[in-house]
N, C-alpha and C positions, 0 to 999 in steps of 0.2 A: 415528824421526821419521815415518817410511811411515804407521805403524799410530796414530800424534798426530793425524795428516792425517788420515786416513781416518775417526775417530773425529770430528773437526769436521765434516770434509763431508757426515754422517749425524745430528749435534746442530741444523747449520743446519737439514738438510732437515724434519725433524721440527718445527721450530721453525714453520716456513715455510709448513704441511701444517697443524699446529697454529693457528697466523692465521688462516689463511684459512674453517675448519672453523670455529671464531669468527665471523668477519665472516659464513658464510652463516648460522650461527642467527642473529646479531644483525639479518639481515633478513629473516628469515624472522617470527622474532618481531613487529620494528617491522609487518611485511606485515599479518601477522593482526592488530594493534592499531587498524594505520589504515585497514586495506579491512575490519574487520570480520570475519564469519564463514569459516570454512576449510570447505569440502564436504565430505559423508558418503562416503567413498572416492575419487572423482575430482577434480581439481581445479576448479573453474570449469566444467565442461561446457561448449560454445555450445551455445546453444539460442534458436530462435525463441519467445522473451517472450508475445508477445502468443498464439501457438496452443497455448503450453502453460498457459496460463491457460482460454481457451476451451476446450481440452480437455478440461477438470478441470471444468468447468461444464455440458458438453456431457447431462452423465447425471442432473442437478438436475429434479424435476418435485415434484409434489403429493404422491406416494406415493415419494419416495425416499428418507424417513425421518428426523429427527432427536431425540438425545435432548439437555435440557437440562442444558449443565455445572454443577457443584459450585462455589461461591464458590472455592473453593480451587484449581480447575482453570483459571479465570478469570483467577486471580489470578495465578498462574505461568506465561501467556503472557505477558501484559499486561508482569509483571517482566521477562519474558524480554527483550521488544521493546526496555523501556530498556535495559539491556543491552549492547544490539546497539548503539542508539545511542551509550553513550557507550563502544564500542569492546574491549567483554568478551564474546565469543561463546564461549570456552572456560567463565565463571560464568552462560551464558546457557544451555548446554546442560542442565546437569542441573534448572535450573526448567522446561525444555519436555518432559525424560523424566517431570517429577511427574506432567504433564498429557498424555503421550501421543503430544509431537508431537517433530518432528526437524527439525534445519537443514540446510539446503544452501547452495553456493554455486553462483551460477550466470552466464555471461555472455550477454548478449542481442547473439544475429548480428546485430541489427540498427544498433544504438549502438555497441557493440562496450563498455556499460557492467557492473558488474558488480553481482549483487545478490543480500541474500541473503533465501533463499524458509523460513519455516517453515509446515510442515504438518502435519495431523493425520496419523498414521501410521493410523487408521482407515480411508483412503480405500481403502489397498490391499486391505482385504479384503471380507466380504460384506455386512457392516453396518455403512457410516458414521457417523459423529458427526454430520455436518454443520458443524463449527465454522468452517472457513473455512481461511483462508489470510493472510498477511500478506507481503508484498513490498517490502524495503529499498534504495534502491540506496546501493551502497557508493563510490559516486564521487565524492563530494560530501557534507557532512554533511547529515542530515536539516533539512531546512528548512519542512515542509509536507506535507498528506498529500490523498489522494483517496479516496474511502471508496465502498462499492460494495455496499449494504445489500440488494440487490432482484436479483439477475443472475437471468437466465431469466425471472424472471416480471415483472421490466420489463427484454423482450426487447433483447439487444445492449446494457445497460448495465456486462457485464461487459467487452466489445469497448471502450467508449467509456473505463471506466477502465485497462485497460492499455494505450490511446496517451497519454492523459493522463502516465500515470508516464512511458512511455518518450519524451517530447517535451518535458521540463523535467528538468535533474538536479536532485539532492537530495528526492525526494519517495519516499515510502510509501504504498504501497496496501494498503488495509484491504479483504477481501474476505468477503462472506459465504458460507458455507458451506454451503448447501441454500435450495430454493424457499420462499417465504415462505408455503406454505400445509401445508409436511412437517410440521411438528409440530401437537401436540393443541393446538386451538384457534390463538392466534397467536402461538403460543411461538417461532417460528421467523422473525417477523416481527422481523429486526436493527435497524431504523429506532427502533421503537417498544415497544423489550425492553430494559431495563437488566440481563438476568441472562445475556446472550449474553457469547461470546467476543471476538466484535464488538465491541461496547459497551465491554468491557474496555479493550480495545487504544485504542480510540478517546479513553476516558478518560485514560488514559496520556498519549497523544500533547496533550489540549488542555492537560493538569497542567504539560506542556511547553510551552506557549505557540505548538505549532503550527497556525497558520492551517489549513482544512482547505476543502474541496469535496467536497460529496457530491452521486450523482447518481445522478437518477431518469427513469423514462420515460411517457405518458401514452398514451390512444388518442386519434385525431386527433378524435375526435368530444366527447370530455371537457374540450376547451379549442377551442371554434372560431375558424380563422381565427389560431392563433396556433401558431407553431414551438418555441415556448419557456418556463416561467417562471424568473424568478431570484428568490431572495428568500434573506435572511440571517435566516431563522425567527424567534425570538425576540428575538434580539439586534439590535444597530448595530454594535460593533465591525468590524464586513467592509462597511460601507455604500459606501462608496470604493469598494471591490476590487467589488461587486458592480456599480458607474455602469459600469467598465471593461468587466465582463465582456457588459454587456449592448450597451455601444457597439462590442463588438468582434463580437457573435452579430451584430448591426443590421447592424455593415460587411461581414457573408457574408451578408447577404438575410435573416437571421431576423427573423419579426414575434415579437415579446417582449415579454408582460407582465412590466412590472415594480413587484413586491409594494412598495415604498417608494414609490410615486407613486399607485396605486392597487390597490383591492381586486382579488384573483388566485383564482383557485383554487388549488387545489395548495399552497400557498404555506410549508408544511411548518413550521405553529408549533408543531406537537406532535410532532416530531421531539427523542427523547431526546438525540443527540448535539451538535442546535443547541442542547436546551435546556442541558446542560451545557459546552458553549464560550461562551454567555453568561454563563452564571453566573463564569466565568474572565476575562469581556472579551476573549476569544478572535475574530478572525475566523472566522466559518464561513456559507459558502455554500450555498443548495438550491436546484439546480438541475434541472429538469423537462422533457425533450426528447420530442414528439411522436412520436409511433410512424412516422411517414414520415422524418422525418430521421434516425434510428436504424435505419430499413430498407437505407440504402446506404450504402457506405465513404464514398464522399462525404460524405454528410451527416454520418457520425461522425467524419470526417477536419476536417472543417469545427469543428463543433463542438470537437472536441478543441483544436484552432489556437486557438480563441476561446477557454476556459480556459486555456490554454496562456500566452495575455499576462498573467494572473492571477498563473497558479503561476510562471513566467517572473519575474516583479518578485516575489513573494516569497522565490526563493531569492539572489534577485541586493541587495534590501532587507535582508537579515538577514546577508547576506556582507558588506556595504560596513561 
């Protein structure tokens, strides 16, 4: 009877060991389905969001090189990115090893939200790609994205989009990968290149129906007398979203042309990614900030706040 017992109280335990060994894959699984991507060795890292962005930008100049990607390298981010959104970052990896790049997961000390980063694995050695970066956050479903076609060489527009993401959940930042004068002629130029990696992503994301903002910067002498323009380029679809955005720059002291009421500079109709989010009836945003209000946190703190009510009621519009 000893050795009947003794043989139950070791069927339970295994039984019990066995549960539970279940229950943690079974959340482990659900984890990475619904936060998305699982990190390249660590888990989550913290990391400060916004200085590992700017870091990664810090080295961007004229001569710091870009070659143009393959349709086909393009095209296995851009997949990858869906992907990620509809919550397959394990069928997302091997389209970003076709093209080079790698996933991370990563948490930002600041939100304390989590996101995940794909990059070119060129960056780490002598000769970059330039292709960029892309930034999910996993807290929320994608709702909207911020695009960042010009960093460095429209100074602190890289700054002004990673408070953007980290100040609304549910958004993606789309980042370009090199100064817009590194490659031959203006191949490098993301705004106005439909063969970038850029552009891919971007396409992606409006094929989605996500509203987007993109943002550029000016010299104060290029637009006088004014902090700002806003303008939804080609289209009207985002005409609403942009009255907001520009009553909200007005309510922080921004003087703001605004491209719908009158003729602007800047006004970005030949922006490839406005032209193709109208063609979808897409909201999308171009917005133009002065070289003085991108010279101080304030000013890009400011700013940020003021798209912020934008991206803010689109992730909250698309949730209800």
């Amino acid at each position: 009877m000893a050795e009947i017992r003794a043989k139950s109280i070791i069927a339970a335990a295994v039984t019990v060991v066995f549960g539970l060994l279940l229950a943690g894959l079974s959340a482990y699984t659900i984890g990475r389905s619904a936060g998305g991507a699982a990190s390249d060795g660590a888990d989550a890292p913290e990391v400060a969001l916004e200085r590992r962005i700017t870091d990664f930008t810090a080295g961007f100049g004229p001569d710091s090189g870009y070659r143009e990607p393959r349709r086909a390298e393009r095209r296995a981010v851009a997949d990858a990115v869906g992907l990620i959104l509809d919550g397959h970052p394990d069928r997302a990896r091997p389209r970003l090893a076709d093209a080079g790049f790698r996933l991370r997961t990563l948490t930002d000390s600041g939100t304390g939200r989590r996101y995940a980063e794909l990059s070119d694995r060129t960056e780490d050695g002598p000769a970059p790609r330039g292709w960029g970066r892309v930034y999910v956050d996993l807290s929320a479903p994608a709702r909207w994205s911020v695009q960042v076609p010009h960093p460095v060489s429209d100074a602190d527009t890289e700054r002004l989009g990673a408070r953007v993401l980290l100040d609304s959940p549910g958004g993606v930042l789309v980042l370009a990968g090199a100064h817009r004068r590194a490659g031959h002629g203006d191949a490098a130029d993301a705004a106005h290149r439909t063969d970038s990696v850029f552009d891919a992503v971007c396409d992606e994301l409006a094929r989605r129906g996500l509203p987007g903002v993109q943002v550029h910067g000016f010299a104060d002498d290029s637009v006088p007398g004014r902090d700002a323009v806003a303008s939804t380029g080609t289209g009207s679809a985002g005409r609403a979203d942009a009255r907001r955005l520009a009553a909200a720059l007005a309510a922080r002291h921004f003087s703001v042309c605004r491209a719908w009421v009158r003729a602007c500079p800047l006004e970005g109709r030949d922006n490839v990614q406005g032209r193709r989010a109208a063609a979808d009836d897409v909201p999308f945003l171009h917005v133009e900030f002065a070289r003085s209000v991108r010279a101080s946190d304030t000013g890009i703190r400011h700013a940020a706040a003021a798209i912020g009510t934008v991206t803010s009621r689109w992730a909250k519009d698309d949730a209800d």
